[in-house]
N, CA, C and O atoms as a Tripos MOL2 file, in Angstrom:
@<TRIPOS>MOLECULE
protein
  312   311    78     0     0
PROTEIN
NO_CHARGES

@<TRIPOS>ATOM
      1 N          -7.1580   55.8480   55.6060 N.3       1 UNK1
      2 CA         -6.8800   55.5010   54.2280 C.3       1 UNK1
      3 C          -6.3140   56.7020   53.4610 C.2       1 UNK1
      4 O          -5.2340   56.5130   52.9030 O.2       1 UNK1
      5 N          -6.9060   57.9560   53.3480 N.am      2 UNK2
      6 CA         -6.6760   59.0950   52.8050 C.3       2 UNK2
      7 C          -5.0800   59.7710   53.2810 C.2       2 UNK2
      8 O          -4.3360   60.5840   52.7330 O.2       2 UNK2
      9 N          -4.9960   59.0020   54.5530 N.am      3 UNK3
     10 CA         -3.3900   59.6700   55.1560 C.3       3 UNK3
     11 C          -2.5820   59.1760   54.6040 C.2       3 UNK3
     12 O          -1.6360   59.7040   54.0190 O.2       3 UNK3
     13 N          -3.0540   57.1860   54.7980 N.am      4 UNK4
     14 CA         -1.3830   56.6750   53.7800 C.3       4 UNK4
     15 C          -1.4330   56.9950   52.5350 C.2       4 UNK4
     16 O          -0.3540   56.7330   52.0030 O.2       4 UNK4
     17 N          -2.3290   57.5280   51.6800 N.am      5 UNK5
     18 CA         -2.2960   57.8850   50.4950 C.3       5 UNK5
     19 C          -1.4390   59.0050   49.8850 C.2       5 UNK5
     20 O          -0.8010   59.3020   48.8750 O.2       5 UNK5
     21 N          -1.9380   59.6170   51.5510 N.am      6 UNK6
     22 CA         -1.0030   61.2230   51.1620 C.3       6 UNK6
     23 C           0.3320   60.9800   51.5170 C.2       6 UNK6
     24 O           1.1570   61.7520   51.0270 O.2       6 UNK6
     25 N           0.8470   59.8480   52.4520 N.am      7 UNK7
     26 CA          2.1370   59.5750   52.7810 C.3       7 UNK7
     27 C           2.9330   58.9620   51.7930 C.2       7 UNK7
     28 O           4.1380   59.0630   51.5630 O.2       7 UNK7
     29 N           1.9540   58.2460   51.1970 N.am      8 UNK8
     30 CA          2.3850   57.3350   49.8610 C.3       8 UNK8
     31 C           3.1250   58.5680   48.7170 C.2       8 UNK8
     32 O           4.2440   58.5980   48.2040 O.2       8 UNK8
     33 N           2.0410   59.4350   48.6200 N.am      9 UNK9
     34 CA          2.5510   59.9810   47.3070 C.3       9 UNK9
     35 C           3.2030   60.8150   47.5900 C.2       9 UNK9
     36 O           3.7310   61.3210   46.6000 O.2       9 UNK9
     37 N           3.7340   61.7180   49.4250 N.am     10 UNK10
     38 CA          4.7460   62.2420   49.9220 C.3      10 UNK10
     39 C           5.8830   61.1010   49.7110 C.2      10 UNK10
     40 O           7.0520   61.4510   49.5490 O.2      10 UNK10
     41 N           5.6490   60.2240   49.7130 N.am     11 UNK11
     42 CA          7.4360   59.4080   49.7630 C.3      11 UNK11
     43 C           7.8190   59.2350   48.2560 C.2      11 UNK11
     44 O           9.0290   59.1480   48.0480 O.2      11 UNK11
     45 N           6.9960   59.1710   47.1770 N.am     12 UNK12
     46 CA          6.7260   59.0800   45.9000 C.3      12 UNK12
     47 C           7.8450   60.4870   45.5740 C.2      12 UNK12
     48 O           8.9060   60.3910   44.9560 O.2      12 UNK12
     49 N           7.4230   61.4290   46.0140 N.am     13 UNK13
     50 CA          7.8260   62.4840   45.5580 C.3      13 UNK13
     51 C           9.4190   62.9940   46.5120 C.2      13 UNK13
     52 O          10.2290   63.8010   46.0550 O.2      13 UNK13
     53 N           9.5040   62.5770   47.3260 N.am     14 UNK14
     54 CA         10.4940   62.9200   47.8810 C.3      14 UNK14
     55 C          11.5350   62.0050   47.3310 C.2      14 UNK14
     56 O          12.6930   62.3550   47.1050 O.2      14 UNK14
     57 N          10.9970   60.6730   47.1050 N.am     15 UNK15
     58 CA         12.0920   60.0450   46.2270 C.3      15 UNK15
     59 C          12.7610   60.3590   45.2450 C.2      15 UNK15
     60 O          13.9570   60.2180   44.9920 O.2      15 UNK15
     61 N          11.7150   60.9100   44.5540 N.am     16 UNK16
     62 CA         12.0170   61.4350   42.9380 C.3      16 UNK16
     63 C          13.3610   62.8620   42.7830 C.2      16 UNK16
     64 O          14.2060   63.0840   41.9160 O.2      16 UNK16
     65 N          13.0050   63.5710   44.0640 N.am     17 UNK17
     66 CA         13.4300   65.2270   44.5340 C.3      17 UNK17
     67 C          14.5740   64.2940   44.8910 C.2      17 UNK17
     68 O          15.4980   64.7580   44.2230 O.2      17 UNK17
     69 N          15.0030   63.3470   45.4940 N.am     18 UNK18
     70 CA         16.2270   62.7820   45.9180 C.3      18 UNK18
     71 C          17.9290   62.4280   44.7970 C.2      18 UNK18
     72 O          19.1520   62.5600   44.7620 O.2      18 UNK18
     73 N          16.4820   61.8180   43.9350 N.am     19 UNK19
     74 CA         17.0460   61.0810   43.0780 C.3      19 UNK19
     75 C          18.4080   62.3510   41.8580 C.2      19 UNK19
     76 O          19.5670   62.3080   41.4460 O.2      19 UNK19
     77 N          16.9540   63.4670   41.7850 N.am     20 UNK20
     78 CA         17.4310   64.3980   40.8610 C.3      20 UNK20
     79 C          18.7260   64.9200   41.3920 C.2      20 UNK20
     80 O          19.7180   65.1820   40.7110 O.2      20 UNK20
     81 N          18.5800   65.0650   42.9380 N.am     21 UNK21
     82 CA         20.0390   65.8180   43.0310 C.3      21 UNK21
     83 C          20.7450   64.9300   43.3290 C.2      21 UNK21
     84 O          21.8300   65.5130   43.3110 O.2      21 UNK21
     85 N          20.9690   63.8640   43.6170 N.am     22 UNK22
     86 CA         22.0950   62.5360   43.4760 C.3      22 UNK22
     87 C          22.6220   62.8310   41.8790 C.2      22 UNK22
     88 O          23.8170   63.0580   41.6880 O.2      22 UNK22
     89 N          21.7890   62.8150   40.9030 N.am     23 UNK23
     90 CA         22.3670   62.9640   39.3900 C.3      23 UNK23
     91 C          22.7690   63.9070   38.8290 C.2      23 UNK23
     92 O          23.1440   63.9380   37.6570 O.2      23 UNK23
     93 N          22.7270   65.2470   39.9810 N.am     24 UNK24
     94 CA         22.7760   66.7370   39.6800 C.3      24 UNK24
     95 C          24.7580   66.4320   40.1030 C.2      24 UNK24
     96 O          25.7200   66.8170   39.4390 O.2      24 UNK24
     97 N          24.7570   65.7130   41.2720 N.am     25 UNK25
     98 CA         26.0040   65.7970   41.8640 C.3      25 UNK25
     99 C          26.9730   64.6890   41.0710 C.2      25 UNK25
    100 O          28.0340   64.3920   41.6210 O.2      25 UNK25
    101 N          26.6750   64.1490   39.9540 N.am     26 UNK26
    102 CA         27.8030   63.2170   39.3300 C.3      26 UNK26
    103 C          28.5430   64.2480   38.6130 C.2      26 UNK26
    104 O          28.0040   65.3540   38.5710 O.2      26 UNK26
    105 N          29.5860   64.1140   38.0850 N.am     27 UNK27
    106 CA         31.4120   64.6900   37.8120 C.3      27 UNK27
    107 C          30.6670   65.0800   36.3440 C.2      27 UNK27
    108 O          31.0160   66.2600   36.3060 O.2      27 UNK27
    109 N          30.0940   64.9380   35.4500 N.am     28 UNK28
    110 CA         29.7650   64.9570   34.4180 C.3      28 UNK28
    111 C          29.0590   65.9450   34.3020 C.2      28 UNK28
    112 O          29.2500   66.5810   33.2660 O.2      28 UNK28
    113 N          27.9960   66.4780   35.2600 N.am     29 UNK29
    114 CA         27.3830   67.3840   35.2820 C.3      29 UNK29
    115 C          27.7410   68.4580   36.1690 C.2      29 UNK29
    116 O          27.2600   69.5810   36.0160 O.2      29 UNK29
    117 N          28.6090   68.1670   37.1460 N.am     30 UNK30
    118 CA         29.4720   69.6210   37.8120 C.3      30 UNK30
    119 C          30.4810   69.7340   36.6870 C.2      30 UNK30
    120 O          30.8640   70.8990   36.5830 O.2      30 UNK30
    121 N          30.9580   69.0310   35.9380 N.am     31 UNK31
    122 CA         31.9220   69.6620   34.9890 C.3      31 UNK31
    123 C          31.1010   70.5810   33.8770 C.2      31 UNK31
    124 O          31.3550   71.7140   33.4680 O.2      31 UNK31
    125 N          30.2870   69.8960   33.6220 N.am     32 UNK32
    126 CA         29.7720   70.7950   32.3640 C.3      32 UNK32
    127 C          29.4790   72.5580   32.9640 C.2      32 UNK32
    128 O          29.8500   73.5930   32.4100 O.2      32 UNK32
    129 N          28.4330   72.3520   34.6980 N.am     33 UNK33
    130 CA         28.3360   73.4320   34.6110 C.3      33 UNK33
    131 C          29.5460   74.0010   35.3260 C.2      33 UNK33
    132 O          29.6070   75.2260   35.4300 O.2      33 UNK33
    133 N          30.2670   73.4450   35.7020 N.am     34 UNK34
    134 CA         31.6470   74.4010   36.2730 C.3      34 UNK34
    135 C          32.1030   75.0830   34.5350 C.2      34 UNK34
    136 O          32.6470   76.1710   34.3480 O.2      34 UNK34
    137 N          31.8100   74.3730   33.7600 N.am     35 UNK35
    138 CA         32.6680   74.8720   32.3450 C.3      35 UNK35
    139 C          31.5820   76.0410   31.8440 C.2      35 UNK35
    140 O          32.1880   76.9320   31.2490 O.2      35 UNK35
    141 N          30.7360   76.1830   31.8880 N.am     36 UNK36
    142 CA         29.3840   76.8600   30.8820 C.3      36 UNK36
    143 C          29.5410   78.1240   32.1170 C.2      36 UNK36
    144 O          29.1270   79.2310   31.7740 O.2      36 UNK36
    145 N          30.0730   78.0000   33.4130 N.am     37 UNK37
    146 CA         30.3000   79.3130   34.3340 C.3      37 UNK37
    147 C          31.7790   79.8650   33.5600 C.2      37 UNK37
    148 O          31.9050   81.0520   33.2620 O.2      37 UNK37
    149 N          32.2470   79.4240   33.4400 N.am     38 UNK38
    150 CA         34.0010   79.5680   33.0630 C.3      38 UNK38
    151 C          33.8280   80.7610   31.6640 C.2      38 UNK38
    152 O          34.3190   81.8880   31.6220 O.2      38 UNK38
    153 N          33.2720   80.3200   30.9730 N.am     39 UNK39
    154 CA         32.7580   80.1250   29.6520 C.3      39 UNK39
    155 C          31.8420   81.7460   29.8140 C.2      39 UNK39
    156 O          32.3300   82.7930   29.3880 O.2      39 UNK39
    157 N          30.9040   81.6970   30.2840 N.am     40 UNK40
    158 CA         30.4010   82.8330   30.7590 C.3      40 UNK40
    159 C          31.2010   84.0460   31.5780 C.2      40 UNK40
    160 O          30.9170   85.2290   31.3900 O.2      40 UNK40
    161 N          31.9690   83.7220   32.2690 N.am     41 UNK41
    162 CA         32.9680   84.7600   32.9130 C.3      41 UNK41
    163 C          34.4590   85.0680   32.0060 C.2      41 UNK41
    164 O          35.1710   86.0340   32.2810 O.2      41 UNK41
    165 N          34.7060   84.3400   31.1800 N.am     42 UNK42
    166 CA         35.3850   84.8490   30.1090 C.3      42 UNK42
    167 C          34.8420   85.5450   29.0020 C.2      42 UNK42
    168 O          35.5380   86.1980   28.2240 O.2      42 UNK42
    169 N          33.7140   85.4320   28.9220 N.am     43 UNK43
    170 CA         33.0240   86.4450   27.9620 C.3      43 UNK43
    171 C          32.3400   87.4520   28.1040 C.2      43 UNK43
    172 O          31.6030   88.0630   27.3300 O.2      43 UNK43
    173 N          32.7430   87.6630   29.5890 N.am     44 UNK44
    174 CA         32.5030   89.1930   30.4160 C.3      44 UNK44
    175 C          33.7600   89.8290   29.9970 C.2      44 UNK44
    176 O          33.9000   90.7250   29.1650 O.2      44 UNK44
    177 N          34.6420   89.2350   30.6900 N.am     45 UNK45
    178 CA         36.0450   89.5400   30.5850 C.3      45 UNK45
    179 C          36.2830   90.6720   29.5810 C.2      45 UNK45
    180 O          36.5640   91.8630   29.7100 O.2      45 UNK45
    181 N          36.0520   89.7970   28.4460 N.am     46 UNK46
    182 CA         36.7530   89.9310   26.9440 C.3      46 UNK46
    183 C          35.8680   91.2770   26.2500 C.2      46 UNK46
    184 O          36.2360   92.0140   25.3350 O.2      46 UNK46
    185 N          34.4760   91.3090   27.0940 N.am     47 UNK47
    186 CA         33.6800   92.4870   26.7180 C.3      47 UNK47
    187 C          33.8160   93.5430   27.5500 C.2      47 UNK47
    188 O          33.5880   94.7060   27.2150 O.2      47 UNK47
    189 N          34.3350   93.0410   29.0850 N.am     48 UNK48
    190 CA         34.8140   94.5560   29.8640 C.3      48 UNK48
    191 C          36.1350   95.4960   29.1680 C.2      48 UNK48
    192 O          36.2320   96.7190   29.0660 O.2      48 UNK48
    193 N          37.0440   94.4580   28.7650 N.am     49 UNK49
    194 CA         38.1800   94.5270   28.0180 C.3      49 UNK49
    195 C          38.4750   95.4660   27.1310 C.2      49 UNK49
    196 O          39.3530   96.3290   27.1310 O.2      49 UNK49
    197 N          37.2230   95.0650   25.9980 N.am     50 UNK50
    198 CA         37.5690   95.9090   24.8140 C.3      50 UNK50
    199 C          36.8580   97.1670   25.2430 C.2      50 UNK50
    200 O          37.2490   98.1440   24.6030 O.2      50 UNK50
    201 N          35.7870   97.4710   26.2770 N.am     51 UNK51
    202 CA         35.3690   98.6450   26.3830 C.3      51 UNK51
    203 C          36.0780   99.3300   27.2800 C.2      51 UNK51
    204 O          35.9060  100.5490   27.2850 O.2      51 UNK51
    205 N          36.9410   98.7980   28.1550 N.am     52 UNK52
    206 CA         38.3210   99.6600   28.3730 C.3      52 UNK52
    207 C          38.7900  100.1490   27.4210 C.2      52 UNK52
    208 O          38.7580  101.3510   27.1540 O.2      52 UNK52
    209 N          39.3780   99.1320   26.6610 N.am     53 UNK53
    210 CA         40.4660   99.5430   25.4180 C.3      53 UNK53
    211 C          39.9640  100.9820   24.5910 C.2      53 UNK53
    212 O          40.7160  101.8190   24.0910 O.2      53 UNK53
    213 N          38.4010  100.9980   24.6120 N.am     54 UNK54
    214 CA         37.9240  102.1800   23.9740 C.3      54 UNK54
    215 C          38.3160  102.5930   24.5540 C.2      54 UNK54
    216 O          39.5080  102.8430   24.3730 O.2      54 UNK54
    217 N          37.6680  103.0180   25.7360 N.am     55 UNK55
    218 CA         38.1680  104.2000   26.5060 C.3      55 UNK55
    219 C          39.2460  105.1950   26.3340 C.2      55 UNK55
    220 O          39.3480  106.4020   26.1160 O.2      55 UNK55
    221 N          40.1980  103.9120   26.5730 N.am     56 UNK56
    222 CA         41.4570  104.3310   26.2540 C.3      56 UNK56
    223 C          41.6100  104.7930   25.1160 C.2      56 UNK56
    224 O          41.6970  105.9960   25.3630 O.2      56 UNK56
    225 N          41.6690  104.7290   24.4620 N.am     57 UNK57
    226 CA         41.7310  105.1100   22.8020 C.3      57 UNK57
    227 C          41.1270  106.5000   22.9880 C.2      57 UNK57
    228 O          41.7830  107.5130   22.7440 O.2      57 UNK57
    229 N          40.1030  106.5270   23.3420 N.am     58 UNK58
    230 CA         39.1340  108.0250   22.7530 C.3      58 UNK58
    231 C          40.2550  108.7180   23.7170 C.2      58 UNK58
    232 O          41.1130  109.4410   23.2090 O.2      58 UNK58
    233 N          40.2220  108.4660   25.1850 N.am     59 UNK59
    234 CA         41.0460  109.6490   26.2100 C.3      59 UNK59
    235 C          42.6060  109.9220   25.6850 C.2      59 UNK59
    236 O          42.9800  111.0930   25.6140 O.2      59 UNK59
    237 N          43.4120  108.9700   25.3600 N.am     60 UNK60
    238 CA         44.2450  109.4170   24.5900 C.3      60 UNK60
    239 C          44.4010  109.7390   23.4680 C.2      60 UNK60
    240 O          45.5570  110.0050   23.1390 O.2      60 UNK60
    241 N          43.4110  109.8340   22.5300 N.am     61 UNK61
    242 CA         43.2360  110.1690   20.6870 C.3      61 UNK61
    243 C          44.1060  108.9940   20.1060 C.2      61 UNK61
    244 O          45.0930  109.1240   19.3830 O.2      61 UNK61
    245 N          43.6640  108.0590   20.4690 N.am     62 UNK62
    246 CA         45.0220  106.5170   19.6510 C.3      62 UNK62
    247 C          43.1540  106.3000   18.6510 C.2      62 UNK62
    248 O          42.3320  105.5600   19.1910 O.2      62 UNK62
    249 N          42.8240  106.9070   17.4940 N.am     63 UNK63
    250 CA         42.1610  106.7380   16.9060 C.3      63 UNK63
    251 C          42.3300  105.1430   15.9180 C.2      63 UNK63
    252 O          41.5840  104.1710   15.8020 O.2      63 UNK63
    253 N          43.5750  105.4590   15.3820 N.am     64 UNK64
    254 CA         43.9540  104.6980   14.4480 C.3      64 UNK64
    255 C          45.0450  103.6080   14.9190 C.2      64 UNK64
    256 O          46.0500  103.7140   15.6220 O.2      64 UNK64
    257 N          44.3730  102.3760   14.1670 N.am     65 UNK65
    258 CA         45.6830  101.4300   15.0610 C.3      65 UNK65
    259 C          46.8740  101.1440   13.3470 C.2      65 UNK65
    260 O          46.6960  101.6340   12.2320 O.2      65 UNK65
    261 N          47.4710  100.6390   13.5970 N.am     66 UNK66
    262 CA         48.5390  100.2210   12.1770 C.3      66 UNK66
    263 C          48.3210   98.9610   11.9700 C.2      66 UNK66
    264 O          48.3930   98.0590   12.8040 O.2      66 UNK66
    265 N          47.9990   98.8690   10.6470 N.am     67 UNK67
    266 CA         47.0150   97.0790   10.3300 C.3      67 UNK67
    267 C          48.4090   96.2000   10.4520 C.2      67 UNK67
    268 O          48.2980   94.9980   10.6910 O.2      67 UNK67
    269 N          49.9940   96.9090   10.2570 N.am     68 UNK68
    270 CA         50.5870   96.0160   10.2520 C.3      68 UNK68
    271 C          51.2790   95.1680   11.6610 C.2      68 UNK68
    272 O          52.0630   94.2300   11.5200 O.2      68 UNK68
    273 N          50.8050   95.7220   13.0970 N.am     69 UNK69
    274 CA         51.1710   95.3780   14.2220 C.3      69 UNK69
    275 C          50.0870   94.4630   14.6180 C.2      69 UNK69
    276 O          50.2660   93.5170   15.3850 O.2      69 UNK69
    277 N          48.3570   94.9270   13.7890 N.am     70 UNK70
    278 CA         47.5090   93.4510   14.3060 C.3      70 UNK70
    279 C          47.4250   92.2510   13.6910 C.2      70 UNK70
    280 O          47.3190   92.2150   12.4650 O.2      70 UNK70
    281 N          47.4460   91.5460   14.1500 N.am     71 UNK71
    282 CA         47.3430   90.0510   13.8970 C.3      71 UNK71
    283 C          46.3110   89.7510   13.3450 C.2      71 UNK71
    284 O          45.7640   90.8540   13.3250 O.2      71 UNK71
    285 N          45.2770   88.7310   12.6380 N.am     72 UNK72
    286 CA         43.9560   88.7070   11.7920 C.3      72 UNK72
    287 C          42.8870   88.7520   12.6840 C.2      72 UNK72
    288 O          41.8930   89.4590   12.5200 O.2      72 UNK72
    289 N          43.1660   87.6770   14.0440 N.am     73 UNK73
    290 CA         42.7780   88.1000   15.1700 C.3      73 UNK73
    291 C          42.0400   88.6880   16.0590 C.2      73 UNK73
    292 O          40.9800   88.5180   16.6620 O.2      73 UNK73
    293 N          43.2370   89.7240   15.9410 N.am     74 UNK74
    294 CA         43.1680   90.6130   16.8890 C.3      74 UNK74
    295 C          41.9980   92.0730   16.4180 C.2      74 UNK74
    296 O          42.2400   92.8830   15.5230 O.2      74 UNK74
    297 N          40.9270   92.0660   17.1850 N.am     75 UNK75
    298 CA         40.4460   93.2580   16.9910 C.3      75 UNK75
    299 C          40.8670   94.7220   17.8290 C.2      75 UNK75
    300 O          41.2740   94.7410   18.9910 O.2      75 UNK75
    301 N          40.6450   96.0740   16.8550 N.am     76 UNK76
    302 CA         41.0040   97.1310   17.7660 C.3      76 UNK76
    303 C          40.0870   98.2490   18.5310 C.2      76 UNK76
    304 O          40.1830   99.4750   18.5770 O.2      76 UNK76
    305 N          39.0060   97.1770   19.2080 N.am     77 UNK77
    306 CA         38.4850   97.4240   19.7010 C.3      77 UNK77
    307 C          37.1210   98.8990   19.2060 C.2      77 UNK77
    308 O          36.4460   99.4950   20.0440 O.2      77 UNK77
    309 N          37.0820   99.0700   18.1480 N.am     78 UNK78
    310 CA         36.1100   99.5340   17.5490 C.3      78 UNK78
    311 C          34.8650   99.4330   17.5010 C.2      78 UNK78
    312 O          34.2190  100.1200   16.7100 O.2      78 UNK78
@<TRIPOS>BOND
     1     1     2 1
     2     2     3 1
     3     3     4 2
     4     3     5 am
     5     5     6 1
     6     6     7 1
     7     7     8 2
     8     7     9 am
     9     9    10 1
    10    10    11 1
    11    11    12 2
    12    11    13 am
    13    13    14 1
    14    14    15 1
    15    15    16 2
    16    15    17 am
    17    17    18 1
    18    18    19 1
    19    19    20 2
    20    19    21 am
    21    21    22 1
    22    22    23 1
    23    23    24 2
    24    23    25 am
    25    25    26 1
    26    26    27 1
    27    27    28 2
    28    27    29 am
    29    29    30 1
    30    30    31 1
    31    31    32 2
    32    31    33 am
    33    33    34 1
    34    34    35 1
    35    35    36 2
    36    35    37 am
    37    37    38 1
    38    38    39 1
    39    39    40 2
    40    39    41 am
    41    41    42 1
    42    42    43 1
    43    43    44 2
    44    43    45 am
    45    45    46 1
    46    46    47 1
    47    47    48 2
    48    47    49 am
    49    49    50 1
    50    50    51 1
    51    51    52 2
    52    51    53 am
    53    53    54 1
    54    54    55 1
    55    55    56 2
    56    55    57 am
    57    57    58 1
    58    58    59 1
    59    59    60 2
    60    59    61 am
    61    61    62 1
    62    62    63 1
    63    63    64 2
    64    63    65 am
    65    65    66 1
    66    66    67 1
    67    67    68 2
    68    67    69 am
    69    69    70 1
    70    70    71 1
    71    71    72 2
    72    71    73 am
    73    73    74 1
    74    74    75 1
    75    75    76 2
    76    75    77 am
    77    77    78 1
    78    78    79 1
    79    79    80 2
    80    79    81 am
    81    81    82 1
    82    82    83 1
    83    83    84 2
    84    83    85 am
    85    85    86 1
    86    86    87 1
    87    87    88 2
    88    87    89 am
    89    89    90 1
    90    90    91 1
    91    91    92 2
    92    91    93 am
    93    93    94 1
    94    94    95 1
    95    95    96 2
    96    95    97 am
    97    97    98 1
    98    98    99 1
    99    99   100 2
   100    99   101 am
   101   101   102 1
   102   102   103 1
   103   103   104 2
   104   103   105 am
   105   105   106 1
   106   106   107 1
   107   107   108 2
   108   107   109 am
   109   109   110 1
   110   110   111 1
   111   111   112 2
   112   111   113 am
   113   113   114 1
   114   114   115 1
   115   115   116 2
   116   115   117 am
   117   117   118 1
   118   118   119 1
   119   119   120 2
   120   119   121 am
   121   121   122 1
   122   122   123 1
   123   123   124 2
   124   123   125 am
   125   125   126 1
   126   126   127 1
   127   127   128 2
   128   127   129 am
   129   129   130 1
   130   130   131 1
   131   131   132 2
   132   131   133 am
   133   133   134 1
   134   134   135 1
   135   135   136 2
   136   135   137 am
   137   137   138 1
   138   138   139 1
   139   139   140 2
   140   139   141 am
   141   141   142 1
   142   142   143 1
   143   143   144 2
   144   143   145 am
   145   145   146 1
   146   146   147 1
   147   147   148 2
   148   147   149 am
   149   149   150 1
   150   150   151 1
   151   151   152 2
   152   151   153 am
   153   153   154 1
   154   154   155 1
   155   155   156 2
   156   155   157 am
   157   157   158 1
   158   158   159 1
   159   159   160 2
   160   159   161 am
   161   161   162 1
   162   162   163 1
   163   163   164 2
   164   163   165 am
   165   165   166 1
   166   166   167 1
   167   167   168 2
   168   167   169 am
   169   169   170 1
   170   170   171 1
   171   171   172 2
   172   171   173 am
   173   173   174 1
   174   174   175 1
   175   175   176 2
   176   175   177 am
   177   177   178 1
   178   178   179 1
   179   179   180 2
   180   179   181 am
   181   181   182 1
   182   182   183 1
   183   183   184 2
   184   183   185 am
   185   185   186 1
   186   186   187 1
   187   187   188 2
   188   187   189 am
   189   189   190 1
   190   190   191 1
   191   191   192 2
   192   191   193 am
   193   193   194 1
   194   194   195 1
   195   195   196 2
   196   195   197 am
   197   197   198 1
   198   198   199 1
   199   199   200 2
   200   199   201 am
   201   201   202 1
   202   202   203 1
   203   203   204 2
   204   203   205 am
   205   205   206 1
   206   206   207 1
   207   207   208 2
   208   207   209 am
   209   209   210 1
   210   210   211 1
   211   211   212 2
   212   211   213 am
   213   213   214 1
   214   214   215 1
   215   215   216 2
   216   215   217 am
   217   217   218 1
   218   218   219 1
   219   219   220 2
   220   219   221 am
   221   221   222 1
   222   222   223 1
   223   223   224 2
   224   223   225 am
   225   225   226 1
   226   226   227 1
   227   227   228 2
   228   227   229 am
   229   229   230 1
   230   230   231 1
   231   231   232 2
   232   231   233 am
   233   233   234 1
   234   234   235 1
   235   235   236 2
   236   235   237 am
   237   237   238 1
   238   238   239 1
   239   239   240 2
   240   239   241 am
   241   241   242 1
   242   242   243 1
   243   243   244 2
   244   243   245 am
   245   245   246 1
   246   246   247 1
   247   247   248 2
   248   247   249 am
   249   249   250 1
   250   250   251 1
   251   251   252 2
   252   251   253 am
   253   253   254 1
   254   254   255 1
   255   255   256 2
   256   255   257 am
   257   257   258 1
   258   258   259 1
   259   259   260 2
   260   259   261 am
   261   261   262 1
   262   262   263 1
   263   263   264 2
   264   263   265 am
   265   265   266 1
   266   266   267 1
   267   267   268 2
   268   267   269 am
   269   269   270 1
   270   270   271 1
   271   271   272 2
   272   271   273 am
   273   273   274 1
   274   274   275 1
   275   275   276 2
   276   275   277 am
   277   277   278 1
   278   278   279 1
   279   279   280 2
   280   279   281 am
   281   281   282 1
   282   282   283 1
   283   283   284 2
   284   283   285 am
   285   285   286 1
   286   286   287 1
   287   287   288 2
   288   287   289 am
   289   289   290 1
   290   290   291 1
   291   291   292 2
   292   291   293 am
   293   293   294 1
   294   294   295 1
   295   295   296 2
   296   295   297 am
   297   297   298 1
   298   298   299 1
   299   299   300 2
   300   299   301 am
   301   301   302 1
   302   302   303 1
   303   303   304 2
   304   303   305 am
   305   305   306 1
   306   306   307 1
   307   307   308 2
   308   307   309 am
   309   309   310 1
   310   310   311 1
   311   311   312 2
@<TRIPOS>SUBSTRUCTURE
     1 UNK1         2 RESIDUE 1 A UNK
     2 UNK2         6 RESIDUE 1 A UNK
     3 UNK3        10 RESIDUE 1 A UNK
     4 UNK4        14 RESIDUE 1 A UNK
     5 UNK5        18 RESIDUE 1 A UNK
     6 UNK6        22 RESIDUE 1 A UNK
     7 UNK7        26 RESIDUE 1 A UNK
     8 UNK8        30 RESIDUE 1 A UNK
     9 UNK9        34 RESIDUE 1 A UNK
    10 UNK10       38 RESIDUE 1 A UNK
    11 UNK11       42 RESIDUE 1 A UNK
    12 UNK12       46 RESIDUE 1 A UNK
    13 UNK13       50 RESIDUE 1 A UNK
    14 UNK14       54 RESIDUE 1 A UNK
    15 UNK15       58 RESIDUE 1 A UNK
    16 UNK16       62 RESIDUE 1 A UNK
    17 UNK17       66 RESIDUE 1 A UNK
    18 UNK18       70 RESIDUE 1 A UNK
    19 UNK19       74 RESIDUE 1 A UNK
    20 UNK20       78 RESIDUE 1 A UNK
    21 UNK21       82 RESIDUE 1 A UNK
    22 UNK22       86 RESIDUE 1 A UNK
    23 UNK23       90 RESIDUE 1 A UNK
    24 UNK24       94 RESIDUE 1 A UNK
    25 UNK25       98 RESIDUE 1 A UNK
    26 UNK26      102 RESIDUE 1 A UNK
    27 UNK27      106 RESIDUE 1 A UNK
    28 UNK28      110 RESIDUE 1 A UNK
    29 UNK29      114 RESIDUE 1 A UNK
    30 UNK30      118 RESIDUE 1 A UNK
    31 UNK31      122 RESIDUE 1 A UNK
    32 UNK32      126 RESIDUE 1 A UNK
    33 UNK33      130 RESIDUE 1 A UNK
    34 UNK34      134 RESIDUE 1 A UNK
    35 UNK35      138 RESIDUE 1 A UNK
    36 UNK36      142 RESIDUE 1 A UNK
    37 UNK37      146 RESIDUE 1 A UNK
    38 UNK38      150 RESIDUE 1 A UNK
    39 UNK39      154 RESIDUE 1 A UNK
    40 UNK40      158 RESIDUE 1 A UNK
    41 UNK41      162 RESIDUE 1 A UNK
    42 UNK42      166 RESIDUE 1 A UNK
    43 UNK43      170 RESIDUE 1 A UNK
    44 UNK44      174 RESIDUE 1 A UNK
    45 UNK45      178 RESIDUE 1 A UNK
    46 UNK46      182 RESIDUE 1 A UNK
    47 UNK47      186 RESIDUE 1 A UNK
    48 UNK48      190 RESIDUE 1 A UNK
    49 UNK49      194 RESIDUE 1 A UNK
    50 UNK50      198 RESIDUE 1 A UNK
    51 UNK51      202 RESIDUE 1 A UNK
    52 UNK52      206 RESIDUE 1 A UNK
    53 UNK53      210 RESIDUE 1 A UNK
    54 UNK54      214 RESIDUE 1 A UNK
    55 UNK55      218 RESIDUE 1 A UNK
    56 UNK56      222 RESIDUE 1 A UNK
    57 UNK57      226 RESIDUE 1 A UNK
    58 UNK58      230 RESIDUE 1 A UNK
    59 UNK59      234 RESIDUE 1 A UNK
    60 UNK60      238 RESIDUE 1 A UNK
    61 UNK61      242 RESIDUE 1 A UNK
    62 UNK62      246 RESIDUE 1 A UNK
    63 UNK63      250 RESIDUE 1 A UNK
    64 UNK64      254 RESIDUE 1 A UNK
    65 UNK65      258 RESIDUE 1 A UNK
    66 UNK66      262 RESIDUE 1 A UNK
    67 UNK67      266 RESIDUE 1 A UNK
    68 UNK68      270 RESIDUE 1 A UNK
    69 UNK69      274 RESIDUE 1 A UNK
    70 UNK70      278 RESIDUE 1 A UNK
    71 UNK71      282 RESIDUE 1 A UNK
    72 UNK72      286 RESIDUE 1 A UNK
    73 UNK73      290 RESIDUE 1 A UNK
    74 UNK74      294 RESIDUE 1 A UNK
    75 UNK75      298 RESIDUE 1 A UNK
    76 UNK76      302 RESIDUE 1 A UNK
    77 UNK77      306 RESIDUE 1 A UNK
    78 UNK78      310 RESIDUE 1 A UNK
């Protein structure tokens, strides 16, 4: 009695563990997280970026940028 019980609520649960990644794998939810990775690796990007751009700036003395070449935009990396 105690075995099919435990088999019972082993199939109970393996169903459930089944179910989740069947709904993990619909288009709706690989898109979102294919996008929220995307999303995250562009906002590495954009922060490796500007701390180049320092770099650059301090090693060559480009202290000052000319407000009239940036765009509203565009930051100079400060």
């Amino acid at each position: 009695m105690i075995r099919r019980l435990f088999y019972l609520a082993l199939g109970a649960y393996l169903a459930t563990w089944v179910q989740r990644r069947l709904r993990a794998l619909k288009p709706d939810h690989v898109a979102r997280r294919a996008a929220d990775q995307v999303r995250g690796l562009a906002a590495d990007i954009r922060e490796q970026a500007l701390y180049r751009e320092t770099e650059l700036r301090a090693q060559y003395g480009l202290d000052t940028v000319s407000k009239s070449k940036l765009s509203p935009n565009v930051r100079d990396g400060r």
